[in-house]
C-alpha positions in Angstrom: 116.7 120.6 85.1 114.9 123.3 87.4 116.4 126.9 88.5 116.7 127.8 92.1 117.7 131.5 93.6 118.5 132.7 96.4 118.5 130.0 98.9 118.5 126.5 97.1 116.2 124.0 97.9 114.3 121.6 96.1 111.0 121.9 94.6 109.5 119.4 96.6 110.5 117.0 99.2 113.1 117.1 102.3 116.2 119.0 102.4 118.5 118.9 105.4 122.8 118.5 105.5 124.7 120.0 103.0 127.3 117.9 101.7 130.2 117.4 99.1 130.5 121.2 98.3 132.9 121.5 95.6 133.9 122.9 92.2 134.6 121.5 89.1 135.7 122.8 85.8 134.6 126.2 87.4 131.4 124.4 88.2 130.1 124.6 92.0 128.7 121.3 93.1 126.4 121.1 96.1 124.4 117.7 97.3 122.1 117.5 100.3 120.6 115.2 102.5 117.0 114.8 100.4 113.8 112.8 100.9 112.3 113.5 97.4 109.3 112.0 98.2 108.0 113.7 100.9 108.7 116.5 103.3 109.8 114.7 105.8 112.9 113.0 107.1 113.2 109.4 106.1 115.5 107.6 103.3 117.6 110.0 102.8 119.2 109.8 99.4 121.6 112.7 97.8 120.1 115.7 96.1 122.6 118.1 93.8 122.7 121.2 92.5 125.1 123.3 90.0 125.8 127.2 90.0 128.7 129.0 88.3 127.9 131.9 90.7 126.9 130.2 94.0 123.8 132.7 93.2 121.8 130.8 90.9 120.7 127.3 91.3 120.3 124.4 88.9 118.6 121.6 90.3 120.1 118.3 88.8 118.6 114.8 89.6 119.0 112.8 92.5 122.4 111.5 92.8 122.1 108.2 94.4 119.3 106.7 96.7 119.8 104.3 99.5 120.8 100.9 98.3 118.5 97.8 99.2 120.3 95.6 101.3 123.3 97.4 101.1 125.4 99.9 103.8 123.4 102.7 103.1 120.3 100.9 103.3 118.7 103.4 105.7 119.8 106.1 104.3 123.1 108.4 103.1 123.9 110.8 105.5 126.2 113.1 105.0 129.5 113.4 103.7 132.3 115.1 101.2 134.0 115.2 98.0 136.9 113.1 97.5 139.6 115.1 95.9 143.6 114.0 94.4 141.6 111.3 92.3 141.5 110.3 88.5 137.6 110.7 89.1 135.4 112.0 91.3 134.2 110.5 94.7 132.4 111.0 97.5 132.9 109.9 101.1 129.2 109.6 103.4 127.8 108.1 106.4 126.0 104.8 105.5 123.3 104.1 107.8 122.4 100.3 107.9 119.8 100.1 110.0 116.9 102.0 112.2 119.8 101.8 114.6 121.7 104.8 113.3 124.5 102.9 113.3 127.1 103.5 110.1 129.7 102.9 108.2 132.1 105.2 105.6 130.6 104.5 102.3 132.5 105.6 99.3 131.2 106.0 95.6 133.1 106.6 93.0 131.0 109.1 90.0 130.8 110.3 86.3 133.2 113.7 85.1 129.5 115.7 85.7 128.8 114.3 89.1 125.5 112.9 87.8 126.1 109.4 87.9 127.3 107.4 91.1 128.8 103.2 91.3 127.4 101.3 94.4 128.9 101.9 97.4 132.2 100.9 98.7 132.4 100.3 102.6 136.2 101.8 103.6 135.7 102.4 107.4 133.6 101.3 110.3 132.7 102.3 113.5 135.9 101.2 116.3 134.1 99.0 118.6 135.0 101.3 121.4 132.6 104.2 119.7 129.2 104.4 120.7 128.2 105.7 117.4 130.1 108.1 114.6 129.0 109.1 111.6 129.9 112.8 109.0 133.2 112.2 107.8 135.6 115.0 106.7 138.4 115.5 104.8 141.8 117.1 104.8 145.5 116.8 104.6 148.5 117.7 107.4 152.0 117.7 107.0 151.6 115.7 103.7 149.2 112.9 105.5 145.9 112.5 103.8 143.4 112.3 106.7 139.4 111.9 107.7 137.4 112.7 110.8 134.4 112.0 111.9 131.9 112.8 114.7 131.3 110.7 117.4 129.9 109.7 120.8 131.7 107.7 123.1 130.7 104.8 126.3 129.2 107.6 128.9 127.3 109.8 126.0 130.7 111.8 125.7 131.4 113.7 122.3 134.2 113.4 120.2 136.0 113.3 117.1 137.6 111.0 115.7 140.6 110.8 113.8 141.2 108.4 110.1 144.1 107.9 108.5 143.6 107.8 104.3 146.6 106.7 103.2 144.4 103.8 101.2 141.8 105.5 100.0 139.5 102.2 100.1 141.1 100.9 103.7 140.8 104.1 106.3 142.6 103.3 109.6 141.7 104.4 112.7 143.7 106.8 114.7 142.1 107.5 117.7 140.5 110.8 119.0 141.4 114.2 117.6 139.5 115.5 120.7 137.4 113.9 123.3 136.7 116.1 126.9 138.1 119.3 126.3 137.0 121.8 128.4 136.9 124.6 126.1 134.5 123.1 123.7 132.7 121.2 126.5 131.8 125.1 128.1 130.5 125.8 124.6 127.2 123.8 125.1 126.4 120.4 126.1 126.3 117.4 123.6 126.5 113.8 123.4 127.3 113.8 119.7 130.0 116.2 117.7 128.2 116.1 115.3 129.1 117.2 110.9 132.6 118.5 112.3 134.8 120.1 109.9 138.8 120.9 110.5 140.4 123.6 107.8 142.7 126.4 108.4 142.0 129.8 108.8 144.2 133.2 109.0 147.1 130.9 109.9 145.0 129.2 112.8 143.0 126.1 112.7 139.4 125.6 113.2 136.9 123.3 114.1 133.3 123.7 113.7 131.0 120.9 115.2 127.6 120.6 115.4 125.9 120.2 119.0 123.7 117.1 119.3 122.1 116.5 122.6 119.8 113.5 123.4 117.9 114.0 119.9 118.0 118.1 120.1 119.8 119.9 118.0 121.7 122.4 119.5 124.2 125.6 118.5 126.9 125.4 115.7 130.0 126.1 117.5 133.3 126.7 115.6 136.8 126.4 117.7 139.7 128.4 117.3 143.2 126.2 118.4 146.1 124.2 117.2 147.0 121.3 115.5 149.8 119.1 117.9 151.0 115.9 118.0 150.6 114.5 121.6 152.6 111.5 122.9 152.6 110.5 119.2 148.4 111.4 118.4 147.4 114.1 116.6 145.2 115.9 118.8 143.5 119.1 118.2 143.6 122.0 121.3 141.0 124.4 121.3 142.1 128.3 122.4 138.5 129.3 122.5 134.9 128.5 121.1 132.0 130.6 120.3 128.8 130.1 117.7 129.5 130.5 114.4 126.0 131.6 114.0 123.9 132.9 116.9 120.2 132.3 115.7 118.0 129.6 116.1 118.2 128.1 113.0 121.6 127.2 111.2 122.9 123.5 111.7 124.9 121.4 110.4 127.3 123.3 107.9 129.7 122.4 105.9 132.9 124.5 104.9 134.4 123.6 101.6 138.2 124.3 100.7 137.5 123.8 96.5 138.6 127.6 95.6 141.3 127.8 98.5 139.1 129.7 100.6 136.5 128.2 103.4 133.5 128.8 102.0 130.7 127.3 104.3 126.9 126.5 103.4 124.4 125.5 106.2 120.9 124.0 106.7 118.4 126.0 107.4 116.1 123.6 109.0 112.5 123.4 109.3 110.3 120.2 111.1 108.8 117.8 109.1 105.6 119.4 107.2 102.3 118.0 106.4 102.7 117.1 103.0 98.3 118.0 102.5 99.8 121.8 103.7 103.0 122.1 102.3 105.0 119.7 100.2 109.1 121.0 100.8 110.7 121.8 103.9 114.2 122.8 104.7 116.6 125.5 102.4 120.5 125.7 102.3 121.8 128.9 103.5 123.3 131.7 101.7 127.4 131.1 100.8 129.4 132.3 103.5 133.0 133.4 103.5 134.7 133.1 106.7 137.5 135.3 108.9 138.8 135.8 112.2 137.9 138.8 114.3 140.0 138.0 117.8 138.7 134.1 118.2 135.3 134.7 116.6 134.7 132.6 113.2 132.4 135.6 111.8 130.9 135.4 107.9 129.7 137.4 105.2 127.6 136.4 102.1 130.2 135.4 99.4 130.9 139.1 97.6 130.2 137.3 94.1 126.6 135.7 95.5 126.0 139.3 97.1 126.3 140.8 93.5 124.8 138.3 91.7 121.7 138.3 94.0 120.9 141.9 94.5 118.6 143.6 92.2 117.4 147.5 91.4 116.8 149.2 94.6 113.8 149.6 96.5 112.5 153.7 97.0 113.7 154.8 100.5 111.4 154.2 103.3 110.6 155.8 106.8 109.4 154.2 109.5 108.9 151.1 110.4 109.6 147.9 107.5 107.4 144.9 107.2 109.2 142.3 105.8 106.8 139.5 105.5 106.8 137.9 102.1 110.0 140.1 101.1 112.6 138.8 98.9 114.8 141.8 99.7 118.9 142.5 100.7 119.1 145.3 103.6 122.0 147.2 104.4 121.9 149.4 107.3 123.7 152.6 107.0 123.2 154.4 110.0 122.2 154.0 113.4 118.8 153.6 115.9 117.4 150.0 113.7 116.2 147.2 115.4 114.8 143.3 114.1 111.6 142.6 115.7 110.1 139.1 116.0 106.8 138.1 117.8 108.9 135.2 119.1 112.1 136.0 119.4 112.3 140.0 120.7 114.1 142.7 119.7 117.1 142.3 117.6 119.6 145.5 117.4 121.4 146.4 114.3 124.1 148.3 113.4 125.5 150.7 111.3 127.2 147.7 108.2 125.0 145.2 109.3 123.2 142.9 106.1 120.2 141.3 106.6 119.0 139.4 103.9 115.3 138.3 103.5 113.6 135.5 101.8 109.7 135.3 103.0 110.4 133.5 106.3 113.9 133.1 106.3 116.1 136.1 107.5 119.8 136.0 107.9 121.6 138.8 109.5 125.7 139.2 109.0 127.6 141.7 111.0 130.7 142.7 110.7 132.8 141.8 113.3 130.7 139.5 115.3 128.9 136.0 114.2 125.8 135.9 111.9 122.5 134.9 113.0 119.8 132.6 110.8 115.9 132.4 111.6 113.4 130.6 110.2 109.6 131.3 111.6 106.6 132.0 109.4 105.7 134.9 112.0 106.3 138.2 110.1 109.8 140.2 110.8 109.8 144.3 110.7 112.8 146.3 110.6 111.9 149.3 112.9 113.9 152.6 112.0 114.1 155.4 114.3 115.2 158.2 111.4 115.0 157.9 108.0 116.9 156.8 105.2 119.1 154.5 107.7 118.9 151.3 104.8 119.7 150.6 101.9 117.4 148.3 100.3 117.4 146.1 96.9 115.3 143.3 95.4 116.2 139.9 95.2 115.1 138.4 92.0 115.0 135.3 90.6 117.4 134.9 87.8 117.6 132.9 84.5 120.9 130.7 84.3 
């Protein structure tokens, strides 16, 4: 097994979606979407990794690969944990074919996670659905329940709506939402794409990922209700704003194992030249989430944060280069700005967190939505008095 910091990714190979985030025995469990055999995206198979402090990383082998001739034969695309069981499970998109098209695969796995049975086809795509794929779990009123993203005749975006009552026989239940006008003002998209349903400060929200015609778009999370309407369970958005507004967050998912959402996203990067660089693509830093009005806004997981940081860096004046940094920033007073040869001039505030990692910089404010980048142009911090940051080290740590 390898150790990871900061933000986990493989030591070689594809990383995109994160899926079946949970914890075990007091275990954290991630998997992700993983080509380990080049840095590109192609056969996806499951990568996993452990941490008892969502801090530190251990990478563990690959889970399960696509199965000649079987459901997932092009790949196994994302998915979740399968919890209330005498074992684990998992629950992902099976893609069949160059087509895209899938099915719910479900594998049932060892008590460390490590090893995986063949896949078990429990739900398929209606034949009313364009395409669907991502499922999600949760329960309602005692109902054990899936949902999935989807698009539908006319390149319309949904989500659709499973009922688990038998775990290996999901029934279909319809749309949760189709056409709503609040999160059809959010962005366009012809796919809803990884969506994920879990309460939140007595309110429910639904995060989905924008996919339009190939391009992937904004996260967008949606505060609303739960309601049953003419006998459907339909969710009714209030209002719907990124849940991160940088350029390059997609495809989260938020994970319910400690009784608190905590939500990890991919960081994505294009396919590299494997002669240039041989990995591409990290997981973001664990995010706990709030309400501030109907804003979904985030802050590193406190535990993470305190793992993480290191001794402190002297105090600096002037401007801050942050290329090739591994370094958590804390501004404490005001006139600070980000500053990107690509994308402009960022302003900070007083309580704002950035944290650095080479090309990757996440920013977390308090009461608005965090942002992600990642660009190999250099980032500076530009300060306009002294001693308005805090800054520590990020080191990598021995498990």
């Amino acid at each position: 097994m390898i150790a990871t910091s900061y933000h986990l990714r493989p030591r070689r190979g594809w990383l995109n979606d994160p899926n079946a985030v949970t914890q075990v025995a007091g275990r954290w469990h991630v998997f992700f979407q993983h080509n380990p055999d080049a840095p590109r995206h192609a056969q996806i198979a499951w990568g996993h990794a452990t941490s008892v402090d969502l801090a530190t990383w251990q990478l563990e082998p690959v889970a399960f690969r696509p199965t000649p001739g079987g459901p997932d034969a092009a790949g196994c695309w994302s998915g979740v944990y399968l919890p209330g069981h005498d074992r684990p499970g998992v629950a992902y998109s099976g893609v069949q074919d160059r087509s895209g098209q899938s099915t719910v695969c479900l594998r049932w796995g060892s008590p460390d996670l490590r090893d995986w049975d063949d896949p078990i086809v429990v739900a398929r795509t209606p034949g009313q659905v364009t395409i669907m794929r991502d499922p999600y779990l949760l329960e309602y009123q005692g109902r054990r329940l899936a949902i999935l993203g989807a698009e539908l005749p006319g390149a319309q975006a949904a989500v659709l709506l499973y009922d688990r009552d038998d775990e290996l026989h999901w029934r279909y239940q319809g749309t949760l939402v189709a056409d709503d006008p609040v999160l059809r003002a959010a962005g366009p998209a012809d796919i809803w794409e990884c969506p994920q349903l879990f309460p939140l400060e007595g309110r429910w929200v639904l995060v989905v990922s924008l996919h339009h015609r190939g391009v992937l778009g904004a996260v967008v999370a949606a505060v609303g209700e739960l309601a049953t309407v003419d006998g459907q369970l339909r969710f009714q958005a209030e209002a719907a704003t990124p849940i991160d507004t940088g350029s390059d967050l997609y495809a989260p998912q938020a994970s319910l194992a400690d009784g608190e959402p905590l939500l990890i996203g991919w960081i994505r990067e294009p396919d590299q030249d494997p002669a240039v660089r041989d990995q591409a693509g990290c997981l973001s830093l664990p995010r706990r989430l709030r309400l501030a009005g109907t804003t979904v806004v985030s802050q590193v997981d406190p535990g993470a944060a305190t793992a993480l940081r290191g001794q402190r860096v002297p105090t600096r004046t002037g401007d801050i280069d942050l290329t090739d940094r591994r370094w958590s920033l804390t501004v404490t007073g005001p006139g600070a700005a980000l500053r990107h040869p690509v994308h402009g001039l960022l302003p900070v505030a007083a309580g704002d967190q950035i944290w650095v990692d080479g090309p990757v910089v996440e920013l977390y404010h308090p009461a608005a939505a965090a942002s992600t980048w990642r660009h190999d142009q250099p980032w500076r911090l530009e300060l306009n008095e002294p001693a308005a940051v805090e800054i520590c080290e990020v080191r990598p740590r021995t498990p």
